[in-house]
N, C-alpha and C positions, 0 to 999 in steps of 0.2 A: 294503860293509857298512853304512856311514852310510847308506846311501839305502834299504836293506832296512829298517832299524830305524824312517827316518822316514815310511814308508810303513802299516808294521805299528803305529805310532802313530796314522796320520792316520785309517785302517781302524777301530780300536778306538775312537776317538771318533766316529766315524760311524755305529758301533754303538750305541754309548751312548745319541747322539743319537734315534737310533729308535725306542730301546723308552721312551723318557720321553715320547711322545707320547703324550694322551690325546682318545680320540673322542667328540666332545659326542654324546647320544642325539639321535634325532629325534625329534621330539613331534609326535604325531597333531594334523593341523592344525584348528584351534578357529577360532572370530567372534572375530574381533578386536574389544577392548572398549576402548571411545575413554576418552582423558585425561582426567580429569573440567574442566569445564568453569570458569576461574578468573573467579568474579563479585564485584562489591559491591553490596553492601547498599546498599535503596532510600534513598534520603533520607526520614526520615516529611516526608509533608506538609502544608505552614505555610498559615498562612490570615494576610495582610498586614492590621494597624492602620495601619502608617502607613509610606509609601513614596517613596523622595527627600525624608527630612523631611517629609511633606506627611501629613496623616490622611486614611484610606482607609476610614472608620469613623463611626461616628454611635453617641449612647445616645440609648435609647428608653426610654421610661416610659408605663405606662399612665394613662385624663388621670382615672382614680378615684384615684389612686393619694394616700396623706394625706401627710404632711410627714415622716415617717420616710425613705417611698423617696425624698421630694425630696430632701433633704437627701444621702442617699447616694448621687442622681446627679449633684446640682452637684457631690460632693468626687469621683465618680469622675472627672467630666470634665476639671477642676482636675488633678487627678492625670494622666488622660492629655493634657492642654494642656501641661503642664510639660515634656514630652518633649521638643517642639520648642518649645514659646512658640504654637503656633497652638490656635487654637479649633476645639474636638471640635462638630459640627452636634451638635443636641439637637432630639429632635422625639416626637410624643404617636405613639403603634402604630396612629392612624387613619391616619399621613401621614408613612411615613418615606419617606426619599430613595432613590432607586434607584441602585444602583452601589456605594453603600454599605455595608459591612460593619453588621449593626444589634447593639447589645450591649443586648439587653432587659434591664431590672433591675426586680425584683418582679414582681407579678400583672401580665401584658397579656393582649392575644389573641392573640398569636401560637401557634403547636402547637407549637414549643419551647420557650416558657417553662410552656404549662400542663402538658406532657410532663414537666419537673423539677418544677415545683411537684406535681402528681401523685406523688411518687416519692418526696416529703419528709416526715419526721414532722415534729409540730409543733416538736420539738428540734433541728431540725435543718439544717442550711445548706449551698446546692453550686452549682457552677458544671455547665455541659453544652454544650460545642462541639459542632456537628455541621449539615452541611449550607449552611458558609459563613455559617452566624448562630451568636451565642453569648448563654447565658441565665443570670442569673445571680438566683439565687430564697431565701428563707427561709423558715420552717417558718410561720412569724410573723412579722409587717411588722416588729419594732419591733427585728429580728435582721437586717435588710437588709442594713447597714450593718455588721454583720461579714461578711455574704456576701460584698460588693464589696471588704472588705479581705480575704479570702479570696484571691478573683480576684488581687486586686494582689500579695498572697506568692507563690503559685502560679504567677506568668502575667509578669505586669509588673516583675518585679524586675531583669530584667538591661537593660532600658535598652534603648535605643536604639543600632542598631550600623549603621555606615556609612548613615545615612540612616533606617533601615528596622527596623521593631518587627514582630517575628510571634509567632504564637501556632500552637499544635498545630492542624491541620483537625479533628480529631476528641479529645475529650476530655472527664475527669468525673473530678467530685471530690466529696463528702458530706463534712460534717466534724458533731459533735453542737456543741451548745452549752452551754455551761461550766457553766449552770444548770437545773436538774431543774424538768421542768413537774409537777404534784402530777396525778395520774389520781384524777378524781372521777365519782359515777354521773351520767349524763346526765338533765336533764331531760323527761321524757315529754312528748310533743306540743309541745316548743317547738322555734324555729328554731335553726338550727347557730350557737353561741356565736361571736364575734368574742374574740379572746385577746391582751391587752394584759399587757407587763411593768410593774410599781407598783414594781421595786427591792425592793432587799434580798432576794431569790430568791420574793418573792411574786408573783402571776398574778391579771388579772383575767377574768374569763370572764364576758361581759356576755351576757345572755338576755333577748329580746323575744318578748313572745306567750305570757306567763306569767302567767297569771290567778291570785287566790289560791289558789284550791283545788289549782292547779298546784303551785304554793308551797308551800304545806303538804305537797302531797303528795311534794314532794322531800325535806322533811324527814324525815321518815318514812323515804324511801330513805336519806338519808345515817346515820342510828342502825342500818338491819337493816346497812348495810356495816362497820358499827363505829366509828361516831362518837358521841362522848355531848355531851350539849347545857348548854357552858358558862355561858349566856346568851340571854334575847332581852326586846325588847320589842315596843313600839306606842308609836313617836314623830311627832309633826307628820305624822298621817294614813298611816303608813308602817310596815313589818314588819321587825324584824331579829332577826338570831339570829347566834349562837358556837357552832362546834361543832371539837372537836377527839378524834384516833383518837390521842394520845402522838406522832405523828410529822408528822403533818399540821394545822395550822387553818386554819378556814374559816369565813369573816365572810361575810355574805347583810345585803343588806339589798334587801326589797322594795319596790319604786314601785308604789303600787295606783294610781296615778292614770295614769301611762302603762302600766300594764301589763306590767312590765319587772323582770329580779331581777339584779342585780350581785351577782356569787358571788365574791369574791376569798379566794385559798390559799395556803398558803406554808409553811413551816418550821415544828415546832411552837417556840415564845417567849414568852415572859413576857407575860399577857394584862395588861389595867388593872386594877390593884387595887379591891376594893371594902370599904375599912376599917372595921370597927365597933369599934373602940377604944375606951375612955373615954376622955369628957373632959366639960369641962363643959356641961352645954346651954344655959345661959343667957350664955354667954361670947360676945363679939363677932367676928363677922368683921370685917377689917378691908381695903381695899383702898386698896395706894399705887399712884400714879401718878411714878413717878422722873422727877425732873429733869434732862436730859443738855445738852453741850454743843452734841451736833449731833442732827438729827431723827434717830429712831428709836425702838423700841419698849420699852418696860422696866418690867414692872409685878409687884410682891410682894402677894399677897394672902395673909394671916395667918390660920392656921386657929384652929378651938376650941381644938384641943391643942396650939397654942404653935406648931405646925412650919407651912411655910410652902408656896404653890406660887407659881413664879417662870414669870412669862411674857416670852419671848426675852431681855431683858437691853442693847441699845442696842450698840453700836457699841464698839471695844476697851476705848476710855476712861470705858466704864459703869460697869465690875468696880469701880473703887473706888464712884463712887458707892451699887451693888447692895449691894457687903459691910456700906461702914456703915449702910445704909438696915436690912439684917436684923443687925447687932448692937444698934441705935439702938431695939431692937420687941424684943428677947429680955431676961430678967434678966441684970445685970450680972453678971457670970464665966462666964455660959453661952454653949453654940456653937452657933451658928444649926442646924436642921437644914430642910434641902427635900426635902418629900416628896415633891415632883414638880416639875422643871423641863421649861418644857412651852415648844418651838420651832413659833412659827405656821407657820415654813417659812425657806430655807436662807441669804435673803440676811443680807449680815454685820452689816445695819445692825440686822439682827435675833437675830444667833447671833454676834459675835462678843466679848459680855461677857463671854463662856465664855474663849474663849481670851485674853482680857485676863487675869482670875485668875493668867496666870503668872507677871507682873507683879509684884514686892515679896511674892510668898510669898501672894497672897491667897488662891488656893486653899486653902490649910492656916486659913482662918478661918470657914470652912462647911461642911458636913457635907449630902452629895447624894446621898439614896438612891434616884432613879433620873431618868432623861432619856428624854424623851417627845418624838415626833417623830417625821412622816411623809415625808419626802423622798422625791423621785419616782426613777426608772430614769436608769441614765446617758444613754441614747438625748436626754431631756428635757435633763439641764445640757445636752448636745453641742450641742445645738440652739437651745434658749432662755440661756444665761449660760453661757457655756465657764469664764468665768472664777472660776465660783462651785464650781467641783472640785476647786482646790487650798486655796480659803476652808474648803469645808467639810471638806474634809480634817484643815488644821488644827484645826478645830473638834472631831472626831472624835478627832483624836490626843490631844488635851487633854484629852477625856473619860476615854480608854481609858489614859492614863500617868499624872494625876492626881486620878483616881476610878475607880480599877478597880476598885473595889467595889459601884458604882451599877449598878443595869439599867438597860439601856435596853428602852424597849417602843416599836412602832410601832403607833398608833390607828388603827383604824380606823373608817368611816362609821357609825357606828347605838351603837359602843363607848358604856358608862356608867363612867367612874373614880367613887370616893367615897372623899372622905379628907376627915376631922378635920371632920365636919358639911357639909361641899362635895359636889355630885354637879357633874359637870362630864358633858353631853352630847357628844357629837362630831356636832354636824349635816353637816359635809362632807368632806373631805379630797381632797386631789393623786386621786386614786382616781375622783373623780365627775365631774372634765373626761374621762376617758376612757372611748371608744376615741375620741370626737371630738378638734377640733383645739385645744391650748389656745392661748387668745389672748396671755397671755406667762407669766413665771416667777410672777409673783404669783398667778396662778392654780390653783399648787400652795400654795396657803396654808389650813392647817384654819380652820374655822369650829365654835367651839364655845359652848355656853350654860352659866354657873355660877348654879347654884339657892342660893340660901339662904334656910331658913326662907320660901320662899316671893319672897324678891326676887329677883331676875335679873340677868345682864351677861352680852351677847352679847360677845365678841370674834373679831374677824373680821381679825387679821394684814394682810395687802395683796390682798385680796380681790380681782377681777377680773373680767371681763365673765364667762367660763366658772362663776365662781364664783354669779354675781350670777342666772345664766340657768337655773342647776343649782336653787339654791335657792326661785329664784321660782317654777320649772315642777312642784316635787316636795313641799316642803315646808309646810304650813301656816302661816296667819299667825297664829296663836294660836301655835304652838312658837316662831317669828321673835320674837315679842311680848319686849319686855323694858324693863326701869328702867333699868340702863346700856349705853351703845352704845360701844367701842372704832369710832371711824369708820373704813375702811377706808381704806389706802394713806394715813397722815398726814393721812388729808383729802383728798385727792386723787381718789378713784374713787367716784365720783356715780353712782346709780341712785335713779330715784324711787320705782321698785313696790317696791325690796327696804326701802329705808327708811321709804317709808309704812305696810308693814307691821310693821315693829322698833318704830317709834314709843316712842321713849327720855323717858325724864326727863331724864336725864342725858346728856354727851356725852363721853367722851373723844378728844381729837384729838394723837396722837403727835408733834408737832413743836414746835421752839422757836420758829419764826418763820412760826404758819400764813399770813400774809396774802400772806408772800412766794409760796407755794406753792401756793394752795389761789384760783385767780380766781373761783368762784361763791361767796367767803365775804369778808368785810371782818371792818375793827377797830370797827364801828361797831355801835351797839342793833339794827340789822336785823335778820330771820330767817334763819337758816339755811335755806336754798333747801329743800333737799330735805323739810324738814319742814315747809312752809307759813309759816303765822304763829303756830306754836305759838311760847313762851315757852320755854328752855333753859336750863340750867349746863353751862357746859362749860368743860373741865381741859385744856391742854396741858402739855407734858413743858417750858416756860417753867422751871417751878421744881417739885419735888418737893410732891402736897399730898396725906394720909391722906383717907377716908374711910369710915364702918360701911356694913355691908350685911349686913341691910336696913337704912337711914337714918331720920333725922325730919330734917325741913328746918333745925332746929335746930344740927346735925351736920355742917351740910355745910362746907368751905371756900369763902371768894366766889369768884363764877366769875372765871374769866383773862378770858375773851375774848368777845364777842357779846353775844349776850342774855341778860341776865342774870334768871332766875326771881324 
């Protein structure tokens, strides 16, 4: 009976087992479709600068190329020498080295740099790898030098790794630049403008092969675009005009003698006053010469109406002397005020009276209703005085935190101010060395002429060969002609054609110790070289001394130094 039972159990699950079976279908036979295939991703590839430590690389420059892109290919190379300590080869785009990676910077001949440069407005700035060369270009020279730090954010930031710096085989970047170029109508029949920065978001667009009629007929073009005409005149054999649209101005001043019209634009801003005030006519001008501790420029001249214009101010320790110099010249209980404080240009031995005023509260014992002042583009400090950026800074901050109520204007070439009986000319400014090269910082110094009643004083800041070369080639010696001469650079910057045409009665020489400074001059009765054998008076900053303008010889202070009249 057991065995029946375990039998008839073993059966039933063996039944069970059967019907739980299930039959897979067959599937009509198909192409077998392969695995897909597991890849990596190409490496992108790198184009070697520098290899076991070693540079595999070279910058190149084209050999026209002016001091902007110089200057932007010593700091690149600098830059990429730091890497390892070795020296990056440097060679002109007639003669570059084979084997070497070439990094063009600026205008050259190669087809990859005129390829980017082709490609760029003038706003604008890029790099362009391709084909084992890399080129690295600006809209305008004077923007190179953000290009190349371009490149370096872009490219060069991470260093050097195990030996070996690479860079993308193929790549490109455009970036604009921070400041707005002004779109103005072209001149008809002249050549393609060269386009320099002047700072403070102004442009110059210099034009050759502009005859007058040229000229005039531009004018004309810029009033149908919408520009009305602020100003112009006919100075020292030359054409200038002011023309501004509410958003735009635009100073011209025409060279008839080369043929030539320097167009500079920029932001619209506060133009130079031209004040017809009352005051009295018969009233003196007055010019001081201040006496400072150490050489530098510092001079008050007193208007009809009592208010004053201040030229640079001398070095920190001026301020006190400046203040009392204009409370010493105003009625007792009254506050000086200066119509125009007027900086020949940026160094401190010239702008930093300004920032002495913070000094013992002197600031709060003048009264400055505006600051006058052409300073050049940063591209210029970087290159000519690095260290004049954080000077003039301060000087700037000083302005803006303890007279923020002053304008400032920036003059330009051909400009006329008129305040309290004074016309003050602008014969030059930072603006007329360029697009060429300037020979140093003093070269951005204005050159301006004060009229009164007919008597004259040139003063000329620290003038310079660009300065000297600009005004000989363009200017007239009847405009140059003048009674007082501020000498150039303390005495220091000698030229015979430009002083044989000033031809001064008088001399002013900026320093307290010229003999130490000045080897073509003595403490002796002799001539002053540049002037021949004329007879002179001349004032150095030795000691504080007043004198009228126009003068009678009766009027004058005895001279410091020289020849004495």
């Amino acid at each position: 009976m057991k065995k029946l039972i375990a039998l008839v159990l073993f059966a039933l699950l063996m039944l069970t087992s059967c019907r739980g079976e299930k039959k897979t279908p067959v599937a009509a036979p198909t192409a077998q479709t392969p695995a897909a295939e597991k890849t990596t991703a190409p490496e992108e590839e790198k184009l070697a600068l520098f290899s076991e430590s070693k540079p595999v690389c070279q910058v190149v420059m084209g050999a026209r190329a002016k001091w902007m892109t110089e200057d932007a290919t010593t700091s690149l190379r600098s830059s990429l020498a730091s890497k390892t300590k070795n020296q990056v080869t440097f060679n002109y785009d007639a003669h570059i080295t084979p084997g070497l990676v070439p990094i063009y910077v600026g205008t050259t001949t190669s087809e990859i740099s005129k390829k980017l440069s082709a490609s760029l407005a003038r706003d604008e700035i890029g790099v362009l790898i391709e084909n084992g060369e890399i080129a690295i270009c600006a809209g305008i020279e004077d923007y190179i030098g953000d290009a190349c730090n371009l490149f370096r954010k872009k490219l060069l930031s991470s260093g050097i790794k195990a030996g070996s710096l690479t860079v993308p085989a193929r790549y490109s970047v455009v970036e604009k630049i921070s400041e707005k170029i002004p779109e103005l109508p072209h001149f008809d029949g002249a050549d393609v403008p060269t386009l320099s920065s002047c700072g403070d978001g102004f442009f110059l667009f210099n034009y050759t092969g502009t005859p007058t009629g040229i000229y005039l007929s531009y004018l004309e073009k810029l009033e149908s675009a919408g520009f009305e005409k602020k100003a112009e005149k006919d100075f020292g054999g030359n054409l200038y005009a002011t023309y501004s649209d509410g958003e735009t101005d635009v100073h011209l001043s025409h060279m008839r003698i080369g043929e030539y019209t320097k167009v500079v634009a920029g932001p619209a801003s506060p133009l130079v006053p031209v004040e017809t005030g009352e005051y009295d006519e018969n009233a003196k001008v007055e010019v001081g010469v201040l006496g400072l501790k150490n050489f530098g420029l510092s001079m008050a001249i007193k208007l009809k109406d009592g208010k004053f214009i201040m030229i640079d101010g001398g070095q920190q320790d001026g301020a006190k002397v400046l203040v009392e110099y204009l409370e010493a010249n105003v009625p007792e209980g009254e506050k000086p005020v200066v119509a125009a404080w007027i900086f020949t240009h940026a160094h401190p031995d010239h702008t930093y009276g300004v920032y002495g005023l913070q000094q013992n509260n002197y600031f709060t014992r003048v009264t400055v209703e505006r600051f006058v002042f052409n300073f050049p583009s940063s591209t210029v400090y970087e290159h000519y005085e690095p260290a004049c950026v954080a000077e003039t800074k301060n000087v700037l901050d000083t302005i803006n935190d303890f007279f923020p109520d002053a304008e400032i204007i920036k003059p330009h070439t051909g400009n006329q101010m008129v305040l309290g009986g004074v016309t003050v000319d602008f014969v030059s400014t930072q603006e007329d060395v360029l697009p060429g090269r300037i020979n140093d910082f003093n070269d951005t110094s204005m050159v301006m002429k004060f009229t009164v009643d007919g008597a004259t004083m040139l003063v000329t800041g620290d003038m310079s060969v660009g300065d000297f070369a600009f005004c000989n080639g363009n200017i007239s010696n009847e405009a140059l002609k003048c009674d007082v001469l501020q000498f150039a650079h303390h005495g220091g910057n000698n030229n015979s054609d430009f002083y044989g045409a000033v031809d001064p009665e008088i001399v002013i020489i900026p320093n307290n110790d010229p003999s130490s400074y000045m080897s073509f001059l003595t403490r002796d009765n002799s001539p002053i070289k540049p002037f021949g054998e004329k007879a002179l008076r001349c004032y150095s900053n030795v000691e504080t001394v007043t004198f009228p303008l126009p003068y009678d010889e009766s009027e004058l202070p005895p001279s410091h130094y020289y020849t004495v009249k």
